[in-house]
N, CA, C and O atoms as CSV, one atom per row, in Angstrom:
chain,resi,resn,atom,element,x,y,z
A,1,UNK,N,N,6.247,23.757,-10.034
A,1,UNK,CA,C,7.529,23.102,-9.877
A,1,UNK,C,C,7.520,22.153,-8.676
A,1,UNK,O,O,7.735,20.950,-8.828
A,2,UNK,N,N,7.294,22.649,-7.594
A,2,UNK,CA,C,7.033,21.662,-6.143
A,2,UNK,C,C,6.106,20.726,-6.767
A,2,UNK,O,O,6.514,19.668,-7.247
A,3,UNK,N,N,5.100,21.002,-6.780
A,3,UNK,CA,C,3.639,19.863,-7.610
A,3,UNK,C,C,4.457,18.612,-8.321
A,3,UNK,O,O,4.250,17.438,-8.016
A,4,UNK,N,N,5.535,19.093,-9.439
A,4,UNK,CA,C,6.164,18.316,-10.193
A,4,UNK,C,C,7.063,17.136,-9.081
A,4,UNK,O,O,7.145,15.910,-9.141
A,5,UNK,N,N,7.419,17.738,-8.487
A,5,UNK,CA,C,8.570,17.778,-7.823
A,5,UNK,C,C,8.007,16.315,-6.530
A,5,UNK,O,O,8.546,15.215,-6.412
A,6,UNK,N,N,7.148,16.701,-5.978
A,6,UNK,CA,C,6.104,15.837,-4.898
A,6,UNK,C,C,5.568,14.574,-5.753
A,6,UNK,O,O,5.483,13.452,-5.253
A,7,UNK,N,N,5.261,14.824,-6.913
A,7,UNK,CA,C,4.712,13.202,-7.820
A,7,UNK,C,C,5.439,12.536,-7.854
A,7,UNK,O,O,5.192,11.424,-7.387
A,8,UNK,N,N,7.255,12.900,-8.630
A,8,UNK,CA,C,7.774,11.983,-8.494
A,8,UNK,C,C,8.325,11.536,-7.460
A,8,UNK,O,O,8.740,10.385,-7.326
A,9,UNK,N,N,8.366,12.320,-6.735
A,9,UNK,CA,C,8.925,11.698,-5.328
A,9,UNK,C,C,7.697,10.237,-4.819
A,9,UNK,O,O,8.025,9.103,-4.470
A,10,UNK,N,N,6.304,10.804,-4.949
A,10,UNK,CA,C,5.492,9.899,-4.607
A,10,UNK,C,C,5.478,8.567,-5.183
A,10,UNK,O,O,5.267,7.559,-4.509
A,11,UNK,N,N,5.752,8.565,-6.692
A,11,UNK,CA,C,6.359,7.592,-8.169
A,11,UNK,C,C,7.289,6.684,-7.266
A,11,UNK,O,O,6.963,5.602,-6.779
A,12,UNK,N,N,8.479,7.311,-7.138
A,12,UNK,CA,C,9.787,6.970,-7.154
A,12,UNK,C,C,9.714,6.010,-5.202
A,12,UNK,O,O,10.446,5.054,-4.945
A,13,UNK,N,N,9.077,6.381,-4.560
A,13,UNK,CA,C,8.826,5.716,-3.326
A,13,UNK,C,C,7.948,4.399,-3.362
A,13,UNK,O,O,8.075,3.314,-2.794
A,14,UNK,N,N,6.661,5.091,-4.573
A,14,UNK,CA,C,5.679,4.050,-4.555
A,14,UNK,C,C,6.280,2.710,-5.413
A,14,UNK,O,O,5.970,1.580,-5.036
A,15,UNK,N,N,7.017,2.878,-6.398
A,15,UNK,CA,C,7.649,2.082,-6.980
A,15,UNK,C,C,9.012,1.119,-6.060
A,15,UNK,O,O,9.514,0.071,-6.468
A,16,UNK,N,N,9.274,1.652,-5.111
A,16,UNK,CA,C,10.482,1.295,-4.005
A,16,UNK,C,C,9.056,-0.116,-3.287
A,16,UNK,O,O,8.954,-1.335,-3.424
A,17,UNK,N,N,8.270,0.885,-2.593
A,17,UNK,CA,C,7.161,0.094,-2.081
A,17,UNK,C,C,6.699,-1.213,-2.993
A,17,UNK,O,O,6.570,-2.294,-2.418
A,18,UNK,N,N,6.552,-1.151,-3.838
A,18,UNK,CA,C,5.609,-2.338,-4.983
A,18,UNK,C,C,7.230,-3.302,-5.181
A,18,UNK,O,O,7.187,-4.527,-5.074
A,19,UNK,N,N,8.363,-2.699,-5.424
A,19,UNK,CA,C,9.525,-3.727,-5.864
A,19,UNK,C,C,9.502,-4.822,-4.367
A,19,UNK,O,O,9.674,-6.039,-4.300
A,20,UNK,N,N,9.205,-3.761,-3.230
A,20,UNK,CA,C,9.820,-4.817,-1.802
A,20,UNK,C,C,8.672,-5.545,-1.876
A,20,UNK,O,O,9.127,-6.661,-1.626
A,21,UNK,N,N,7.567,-5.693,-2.033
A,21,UNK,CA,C,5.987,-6.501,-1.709
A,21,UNK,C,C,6.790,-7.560,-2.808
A,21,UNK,O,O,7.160,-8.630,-2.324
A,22,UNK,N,N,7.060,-7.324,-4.186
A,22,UNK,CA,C,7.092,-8.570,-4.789
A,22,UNK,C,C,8.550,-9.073,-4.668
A,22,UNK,O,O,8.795,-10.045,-5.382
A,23,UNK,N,N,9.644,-8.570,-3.851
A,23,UNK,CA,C,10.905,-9.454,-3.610
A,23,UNK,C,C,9.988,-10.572,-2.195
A,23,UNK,O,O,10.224,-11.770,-2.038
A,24,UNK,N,N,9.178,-9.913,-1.522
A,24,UNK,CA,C,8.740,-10.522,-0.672
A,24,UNK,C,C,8.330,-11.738,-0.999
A,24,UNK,O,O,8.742,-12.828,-0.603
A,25,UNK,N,N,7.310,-11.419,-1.908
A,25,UNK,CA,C,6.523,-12.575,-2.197
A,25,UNK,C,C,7.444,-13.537,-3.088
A,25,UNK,O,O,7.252,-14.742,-2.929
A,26,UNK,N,N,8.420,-13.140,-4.004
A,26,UNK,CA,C,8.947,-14.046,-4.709
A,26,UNK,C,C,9.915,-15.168,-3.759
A,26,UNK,O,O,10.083,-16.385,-3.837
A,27,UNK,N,N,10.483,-14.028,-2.774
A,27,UNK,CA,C,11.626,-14.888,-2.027
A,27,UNK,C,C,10.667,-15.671,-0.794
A,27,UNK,O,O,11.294,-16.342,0.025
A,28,UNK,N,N,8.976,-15.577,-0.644
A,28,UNK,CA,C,8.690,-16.558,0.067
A,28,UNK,C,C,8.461,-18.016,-0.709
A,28,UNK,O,O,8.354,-19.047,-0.045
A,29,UNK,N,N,8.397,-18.025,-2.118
A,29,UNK,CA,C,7.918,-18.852,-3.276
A,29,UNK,C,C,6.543,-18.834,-3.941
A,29,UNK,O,O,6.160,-19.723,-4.701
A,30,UNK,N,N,5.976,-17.981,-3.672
A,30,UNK,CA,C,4.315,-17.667,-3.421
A,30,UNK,C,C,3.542,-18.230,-3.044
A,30,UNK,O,O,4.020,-18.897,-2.126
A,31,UNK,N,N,2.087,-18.524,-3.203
A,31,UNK,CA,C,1.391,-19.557,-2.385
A,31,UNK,C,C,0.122,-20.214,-3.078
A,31,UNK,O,O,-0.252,-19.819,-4.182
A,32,UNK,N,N,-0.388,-21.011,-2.539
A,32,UNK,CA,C,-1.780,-21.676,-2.987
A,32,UNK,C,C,-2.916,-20.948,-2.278
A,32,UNK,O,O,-3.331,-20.907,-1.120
A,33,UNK,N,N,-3.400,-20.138,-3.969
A,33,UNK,CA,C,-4.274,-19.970,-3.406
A,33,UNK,C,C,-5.291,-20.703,-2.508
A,33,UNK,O,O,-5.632,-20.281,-1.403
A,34,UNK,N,N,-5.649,-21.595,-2.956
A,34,UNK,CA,C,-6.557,-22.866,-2.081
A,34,UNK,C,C,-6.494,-23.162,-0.946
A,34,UNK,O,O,-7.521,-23.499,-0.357
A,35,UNK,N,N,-5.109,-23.121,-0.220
A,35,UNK,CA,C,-5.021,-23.197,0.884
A,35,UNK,C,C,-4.878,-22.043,1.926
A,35,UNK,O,O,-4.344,-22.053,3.035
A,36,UNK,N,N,-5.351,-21.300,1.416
A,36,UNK,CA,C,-5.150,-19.535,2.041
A,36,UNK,C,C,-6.677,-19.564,3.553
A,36,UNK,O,O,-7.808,-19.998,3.335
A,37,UNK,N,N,-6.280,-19.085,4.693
A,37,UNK,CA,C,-7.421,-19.483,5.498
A,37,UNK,C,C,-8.019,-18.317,5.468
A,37,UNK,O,O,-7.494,-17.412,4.819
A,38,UNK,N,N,-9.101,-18.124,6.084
A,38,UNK,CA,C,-9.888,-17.044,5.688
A,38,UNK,C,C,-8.938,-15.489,6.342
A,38,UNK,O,O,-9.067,-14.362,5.864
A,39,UNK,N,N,-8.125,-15.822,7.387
A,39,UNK,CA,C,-7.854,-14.681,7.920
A,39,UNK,C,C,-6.245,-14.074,6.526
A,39,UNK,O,O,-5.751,-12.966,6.317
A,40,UNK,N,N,-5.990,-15.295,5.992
A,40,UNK,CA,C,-4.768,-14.989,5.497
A,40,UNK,C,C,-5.685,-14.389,3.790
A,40,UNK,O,O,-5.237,-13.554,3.003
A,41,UNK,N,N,-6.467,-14.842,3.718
A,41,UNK,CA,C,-7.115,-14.001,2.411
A,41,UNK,C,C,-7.800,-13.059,2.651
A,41,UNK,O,O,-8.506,-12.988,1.645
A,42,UNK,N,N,-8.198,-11.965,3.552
A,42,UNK,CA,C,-8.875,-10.691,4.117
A,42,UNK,C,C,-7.167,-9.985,3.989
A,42,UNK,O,O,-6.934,-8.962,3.344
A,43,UNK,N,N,-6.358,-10.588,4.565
A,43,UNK,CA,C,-5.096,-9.957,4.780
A,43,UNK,C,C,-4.754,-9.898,3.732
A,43,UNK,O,O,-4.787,-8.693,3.480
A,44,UNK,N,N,-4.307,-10.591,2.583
A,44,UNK,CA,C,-3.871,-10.693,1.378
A,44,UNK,C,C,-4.401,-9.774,0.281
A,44,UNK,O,O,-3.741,-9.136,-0.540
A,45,UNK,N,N,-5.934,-9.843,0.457
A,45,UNK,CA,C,-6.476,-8.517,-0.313
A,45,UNK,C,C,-6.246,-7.141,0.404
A,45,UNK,O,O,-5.716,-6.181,-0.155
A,46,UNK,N,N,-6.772,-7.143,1.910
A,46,UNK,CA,C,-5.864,-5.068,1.999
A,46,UNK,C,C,-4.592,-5.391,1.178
A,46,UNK,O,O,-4.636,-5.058,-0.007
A,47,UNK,N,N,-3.455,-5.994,1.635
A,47,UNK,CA,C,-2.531,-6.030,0.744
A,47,UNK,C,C,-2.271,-5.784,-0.851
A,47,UNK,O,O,-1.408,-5.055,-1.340
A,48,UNK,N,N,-3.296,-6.627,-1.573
A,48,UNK,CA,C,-3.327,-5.974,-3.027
A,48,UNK,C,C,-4.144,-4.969,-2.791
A,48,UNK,O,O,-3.753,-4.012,-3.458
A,49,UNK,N,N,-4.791,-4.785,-2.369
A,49,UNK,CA,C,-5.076,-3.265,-1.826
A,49,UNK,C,C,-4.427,-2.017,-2.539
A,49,UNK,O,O,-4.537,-1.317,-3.545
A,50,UNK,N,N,-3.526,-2.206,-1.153
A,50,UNK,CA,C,-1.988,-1.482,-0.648
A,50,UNK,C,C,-1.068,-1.285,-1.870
A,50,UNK,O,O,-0.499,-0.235,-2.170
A,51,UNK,N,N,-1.011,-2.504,-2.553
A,51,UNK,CA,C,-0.020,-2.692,-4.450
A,51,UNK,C,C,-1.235,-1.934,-5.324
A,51,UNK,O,O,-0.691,-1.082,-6.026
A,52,UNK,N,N,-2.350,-1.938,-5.484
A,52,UNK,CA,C,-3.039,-1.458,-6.550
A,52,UNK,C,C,-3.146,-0.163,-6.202
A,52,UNK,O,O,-3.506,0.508,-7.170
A,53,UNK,N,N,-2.980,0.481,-5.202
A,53,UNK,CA,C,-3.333,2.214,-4.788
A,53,UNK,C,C,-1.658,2.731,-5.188
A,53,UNK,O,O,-1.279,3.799,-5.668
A,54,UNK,N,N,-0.930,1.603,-4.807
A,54,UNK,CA,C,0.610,2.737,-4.959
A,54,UNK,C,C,0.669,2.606,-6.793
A,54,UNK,O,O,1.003,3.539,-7.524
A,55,UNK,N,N,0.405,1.713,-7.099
A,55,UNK,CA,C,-0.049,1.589,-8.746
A,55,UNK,C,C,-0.584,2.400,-9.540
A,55,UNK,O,O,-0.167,2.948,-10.561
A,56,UNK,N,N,-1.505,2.436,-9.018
A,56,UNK,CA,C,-2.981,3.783,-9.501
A,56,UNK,C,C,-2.348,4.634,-9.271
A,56,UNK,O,O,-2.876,5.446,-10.031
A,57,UNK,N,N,-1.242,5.394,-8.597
A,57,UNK,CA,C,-1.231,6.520,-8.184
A,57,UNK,C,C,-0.256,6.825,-9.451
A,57,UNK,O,O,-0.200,8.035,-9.669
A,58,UNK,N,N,0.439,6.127,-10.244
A,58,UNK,CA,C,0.771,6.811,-11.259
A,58,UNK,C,C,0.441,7.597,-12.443
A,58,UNK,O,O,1.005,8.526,-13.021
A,59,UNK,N,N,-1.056,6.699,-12.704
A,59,UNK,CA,C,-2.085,7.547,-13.435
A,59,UNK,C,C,-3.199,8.352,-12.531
A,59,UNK,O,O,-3.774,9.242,-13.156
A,60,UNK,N,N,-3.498,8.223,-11.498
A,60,UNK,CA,C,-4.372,8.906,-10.929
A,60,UNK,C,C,-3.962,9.098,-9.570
A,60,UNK,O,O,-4.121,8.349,-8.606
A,61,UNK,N,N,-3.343,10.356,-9.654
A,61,UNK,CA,C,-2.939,10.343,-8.013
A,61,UNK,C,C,-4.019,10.566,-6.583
A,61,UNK,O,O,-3.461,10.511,-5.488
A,62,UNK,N,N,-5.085,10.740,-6.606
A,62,UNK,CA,C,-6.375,10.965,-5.700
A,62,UNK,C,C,-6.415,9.762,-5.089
A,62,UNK,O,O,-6.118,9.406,-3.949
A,63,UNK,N,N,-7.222,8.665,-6.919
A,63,UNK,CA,C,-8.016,7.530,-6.364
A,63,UNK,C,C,-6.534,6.475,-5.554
A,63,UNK,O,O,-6.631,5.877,-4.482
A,64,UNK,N,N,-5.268,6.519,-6.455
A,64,UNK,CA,C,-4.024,5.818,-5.496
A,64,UNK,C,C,-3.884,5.846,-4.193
A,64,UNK,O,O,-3.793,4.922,-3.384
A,65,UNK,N,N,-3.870,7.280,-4.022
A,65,UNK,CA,C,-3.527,7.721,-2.409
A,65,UNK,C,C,-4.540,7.279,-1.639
A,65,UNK,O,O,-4.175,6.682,-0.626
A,66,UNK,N,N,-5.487,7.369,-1.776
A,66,UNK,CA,C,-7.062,7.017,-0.906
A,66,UNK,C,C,-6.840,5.568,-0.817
A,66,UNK,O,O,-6.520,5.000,0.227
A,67,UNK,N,N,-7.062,4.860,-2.202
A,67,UNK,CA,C,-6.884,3.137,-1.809
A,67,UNK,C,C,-5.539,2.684,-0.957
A,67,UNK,O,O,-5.460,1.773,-0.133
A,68,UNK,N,N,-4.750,3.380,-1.298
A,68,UNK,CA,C,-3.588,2.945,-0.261
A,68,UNK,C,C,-4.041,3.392,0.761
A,68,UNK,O,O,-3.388,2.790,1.615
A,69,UNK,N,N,-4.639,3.966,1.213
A,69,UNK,CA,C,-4.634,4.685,3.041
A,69,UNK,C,C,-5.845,3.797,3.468
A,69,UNK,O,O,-5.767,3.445,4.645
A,70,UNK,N,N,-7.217,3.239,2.629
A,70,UNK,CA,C,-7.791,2.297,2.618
A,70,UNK,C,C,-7.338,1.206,3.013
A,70,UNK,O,O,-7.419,0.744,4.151
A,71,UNK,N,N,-6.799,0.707,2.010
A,71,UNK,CA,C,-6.009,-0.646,1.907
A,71,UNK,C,C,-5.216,-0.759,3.518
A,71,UNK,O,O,-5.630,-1.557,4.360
A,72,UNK,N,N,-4.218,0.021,3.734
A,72,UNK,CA,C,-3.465,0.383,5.160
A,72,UNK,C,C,-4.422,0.330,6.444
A,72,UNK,O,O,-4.013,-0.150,7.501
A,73,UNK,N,N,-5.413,0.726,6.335
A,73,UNK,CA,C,-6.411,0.848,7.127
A,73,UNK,C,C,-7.088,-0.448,7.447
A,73,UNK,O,O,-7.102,-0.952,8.570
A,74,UNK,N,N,-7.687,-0.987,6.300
A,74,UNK,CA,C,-7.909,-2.074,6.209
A,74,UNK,C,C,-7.075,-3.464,6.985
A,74,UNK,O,O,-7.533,-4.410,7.626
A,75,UNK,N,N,-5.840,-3.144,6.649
A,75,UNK,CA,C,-4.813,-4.623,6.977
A,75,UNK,C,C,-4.573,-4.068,8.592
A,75,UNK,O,O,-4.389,-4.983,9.394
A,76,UNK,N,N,-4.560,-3.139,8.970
A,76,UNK,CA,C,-4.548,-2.725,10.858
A,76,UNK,C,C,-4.842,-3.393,10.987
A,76,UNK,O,O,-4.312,-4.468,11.270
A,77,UNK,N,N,-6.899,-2.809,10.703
A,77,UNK,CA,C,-8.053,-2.927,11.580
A,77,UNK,C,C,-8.011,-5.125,11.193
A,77,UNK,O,O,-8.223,-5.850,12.164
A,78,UNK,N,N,-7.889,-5.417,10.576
A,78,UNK,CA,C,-8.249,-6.753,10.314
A,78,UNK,C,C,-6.974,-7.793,11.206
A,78,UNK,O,O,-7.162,-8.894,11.724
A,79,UNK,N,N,-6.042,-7.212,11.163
A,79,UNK,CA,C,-4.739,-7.247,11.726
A,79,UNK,C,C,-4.784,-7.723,13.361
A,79,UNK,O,O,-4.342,-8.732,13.910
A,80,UNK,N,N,-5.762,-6.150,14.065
A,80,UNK,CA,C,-6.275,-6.465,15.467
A,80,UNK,C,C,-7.586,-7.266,15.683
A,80,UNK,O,O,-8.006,-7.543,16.806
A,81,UNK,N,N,-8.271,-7.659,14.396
A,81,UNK,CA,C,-9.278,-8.318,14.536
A,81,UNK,C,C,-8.739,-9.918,14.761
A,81,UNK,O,O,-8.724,-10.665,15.739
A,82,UNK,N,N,-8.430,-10.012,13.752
A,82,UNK,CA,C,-7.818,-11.693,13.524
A,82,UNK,C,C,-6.627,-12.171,14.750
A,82,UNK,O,O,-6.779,-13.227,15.364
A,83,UNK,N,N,-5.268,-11.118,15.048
A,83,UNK,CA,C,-4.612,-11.361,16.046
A,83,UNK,C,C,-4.431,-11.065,17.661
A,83,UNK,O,O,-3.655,-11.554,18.482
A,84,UNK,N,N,-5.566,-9.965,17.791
A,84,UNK,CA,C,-5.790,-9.172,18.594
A,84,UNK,C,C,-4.909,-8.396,18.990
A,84,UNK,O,O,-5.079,-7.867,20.088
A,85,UNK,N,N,-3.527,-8.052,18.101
A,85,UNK,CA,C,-3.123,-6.908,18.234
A,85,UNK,C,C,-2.792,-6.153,17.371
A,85,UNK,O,O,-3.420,-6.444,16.353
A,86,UNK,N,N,-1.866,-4.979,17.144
A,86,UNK,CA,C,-1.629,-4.442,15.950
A,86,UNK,C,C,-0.060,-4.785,15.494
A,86,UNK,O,O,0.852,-5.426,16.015
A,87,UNK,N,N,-0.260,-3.788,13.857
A,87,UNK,CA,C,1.222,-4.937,13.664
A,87,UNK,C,C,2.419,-4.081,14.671
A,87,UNK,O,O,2.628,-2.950,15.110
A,88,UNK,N,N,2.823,-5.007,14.684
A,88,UNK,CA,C,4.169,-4.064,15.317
A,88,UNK,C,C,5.195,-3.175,14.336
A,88,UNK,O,O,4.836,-3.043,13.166
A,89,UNK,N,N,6.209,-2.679,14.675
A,89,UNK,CA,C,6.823,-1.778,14.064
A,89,UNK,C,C,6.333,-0.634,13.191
A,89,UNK,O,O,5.189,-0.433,12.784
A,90,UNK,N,N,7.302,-0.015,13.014
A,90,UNK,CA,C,6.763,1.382,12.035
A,90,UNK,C,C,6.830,0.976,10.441
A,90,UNK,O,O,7.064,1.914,9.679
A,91,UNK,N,N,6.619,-0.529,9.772
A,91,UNK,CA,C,7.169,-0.511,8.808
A,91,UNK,C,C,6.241,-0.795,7.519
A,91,UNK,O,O,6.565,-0.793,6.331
A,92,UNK,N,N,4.595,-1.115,8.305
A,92,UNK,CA,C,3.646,-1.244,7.539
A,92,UNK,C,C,2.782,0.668,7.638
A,92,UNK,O,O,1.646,0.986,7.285
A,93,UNK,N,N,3.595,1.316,8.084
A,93,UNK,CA,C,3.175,2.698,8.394
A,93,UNK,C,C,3.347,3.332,7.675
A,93,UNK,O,O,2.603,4.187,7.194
A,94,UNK,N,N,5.095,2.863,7.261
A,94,UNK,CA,C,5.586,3.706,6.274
A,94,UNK,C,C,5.542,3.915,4.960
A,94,UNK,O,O,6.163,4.648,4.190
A,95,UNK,N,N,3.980,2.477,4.763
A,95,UNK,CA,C,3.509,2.769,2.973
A,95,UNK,C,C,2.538,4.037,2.736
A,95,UNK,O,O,2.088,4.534,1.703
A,96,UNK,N,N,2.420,4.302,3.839
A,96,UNK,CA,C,1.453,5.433,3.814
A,96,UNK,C,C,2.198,6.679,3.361
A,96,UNK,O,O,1.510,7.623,2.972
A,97,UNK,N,N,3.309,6.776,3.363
A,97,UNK,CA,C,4.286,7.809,2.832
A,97,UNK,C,C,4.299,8.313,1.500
A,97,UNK,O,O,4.484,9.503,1.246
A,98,UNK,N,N,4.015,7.021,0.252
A,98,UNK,CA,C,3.703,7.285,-0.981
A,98,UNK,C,C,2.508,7.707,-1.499
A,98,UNK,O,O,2.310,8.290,-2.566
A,99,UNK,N,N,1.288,7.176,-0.187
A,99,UNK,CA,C,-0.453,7.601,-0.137
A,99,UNK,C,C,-0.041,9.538,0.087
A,99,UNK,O,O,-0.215,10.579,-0.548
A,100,UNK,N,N,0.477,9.170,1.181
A,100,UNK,CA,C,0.050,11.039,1.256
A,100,UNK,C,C,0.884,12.345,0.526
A,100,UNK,O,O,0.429,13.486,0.447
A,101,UNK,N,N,1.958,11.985,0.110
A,101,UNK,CA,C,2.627,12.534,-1.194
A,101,UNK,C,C,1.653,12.040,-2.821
A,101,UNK,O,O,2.035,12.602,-3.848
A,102,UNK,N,N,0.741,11.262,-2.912
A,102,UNK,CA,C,-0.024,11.197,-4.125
A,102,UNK,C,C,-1.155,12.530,-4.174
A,102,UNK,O,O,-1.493,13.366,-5.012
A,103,UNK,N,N,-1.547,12.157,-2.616
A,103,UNK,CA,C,-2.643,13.338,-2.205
A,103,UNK,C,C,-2.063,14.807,-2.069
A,103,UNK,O,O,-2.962,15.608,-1.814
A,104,UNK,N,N,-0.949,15.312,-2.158
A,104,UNK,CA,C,-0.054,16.581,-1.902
A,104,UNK,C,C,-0.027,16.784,-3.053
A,104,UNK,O,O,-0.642,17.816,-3.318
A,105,UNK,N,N,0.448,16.238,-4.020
A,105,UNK,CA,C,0.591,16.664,-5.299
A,105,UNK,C,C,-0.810,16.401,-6.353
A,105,UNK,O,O,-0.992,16.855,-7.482
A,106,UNK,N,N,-1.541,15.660,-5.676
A,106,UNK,CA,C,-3.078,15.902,-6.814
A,106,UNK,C,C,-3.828,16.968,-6.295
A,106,UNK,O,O,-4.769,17.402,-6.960
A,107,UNK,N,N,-3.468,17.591,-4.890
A,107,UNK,CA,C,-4.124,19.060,-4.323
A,107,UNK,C,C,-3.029,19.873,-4.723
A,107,UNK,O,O,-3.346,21.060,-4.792
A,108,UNK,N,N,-1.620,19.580,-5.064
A,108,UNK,CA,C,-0.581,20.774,-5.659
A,108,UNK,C,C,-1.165,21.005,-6.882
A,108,UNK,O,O,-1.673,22.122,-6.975
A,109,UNK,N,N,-1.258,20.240,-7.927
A,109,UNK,CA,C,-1.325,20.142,-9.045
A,109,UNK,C,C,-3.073,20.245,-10.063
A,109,UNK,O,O,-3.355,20.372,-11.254
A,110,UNK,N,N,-3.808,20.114,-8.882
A,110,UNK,CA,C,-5.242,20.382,-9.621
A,110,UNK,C,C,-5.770,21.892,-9.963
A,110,UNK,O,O,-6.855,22.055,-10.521
């Protein structure tokens, strides 16, 4: 029942997560690819990253949760590489919320 209970919660967040990435992107107008500089296309992929793990996690909650905490990991570390610092706020933190509820309920539920 909890097991049940933890997926959709993980579903129902990860789906919150994937709607705000594409109000984002729609309400910036999207972009050319072509003109993307190298630091803004390293960033752009953790990012689909980040959308394909909260994705995956509906059919496969393991490999989801991992690529999202990947992906998250990824856009930091590249984050302090490219700007030399990290991002600020708690708000690229908090996708990790739907990663580790995928991983709770594929160890509830296996």
């Amino acid at each position: 029942m909890i097991g049940k209970i933890v997926r959709w919660l993980a579903r129902i967040t990860a789906a919150v997560m994937i709607a705000f990435f594409l109000l984002f992107f729609i309400g910036e107008g999207g972009f050319c690819v072509l003109k993307l500089t190298v630091r803004e296309v390293f960033l752009m992929l953790s990012m689909l990253t980040i959308i394909y793990g909260l994705a995956e996690g509906w059919n496969n909650e393991k490999n989801g949760g991992l690529l999202t905490i990947v992906g998250l990991i990824a856009f930091y570390v590249l984050n302090k590489v490219f700007n030399g610092s990290w991002p600020g706020g708690p708000w690229f933190a908090f996708m990790a919320f739907p990663a580790v509820l995928y991983l709770i309920s594929w160890r509830l539920n296996k």
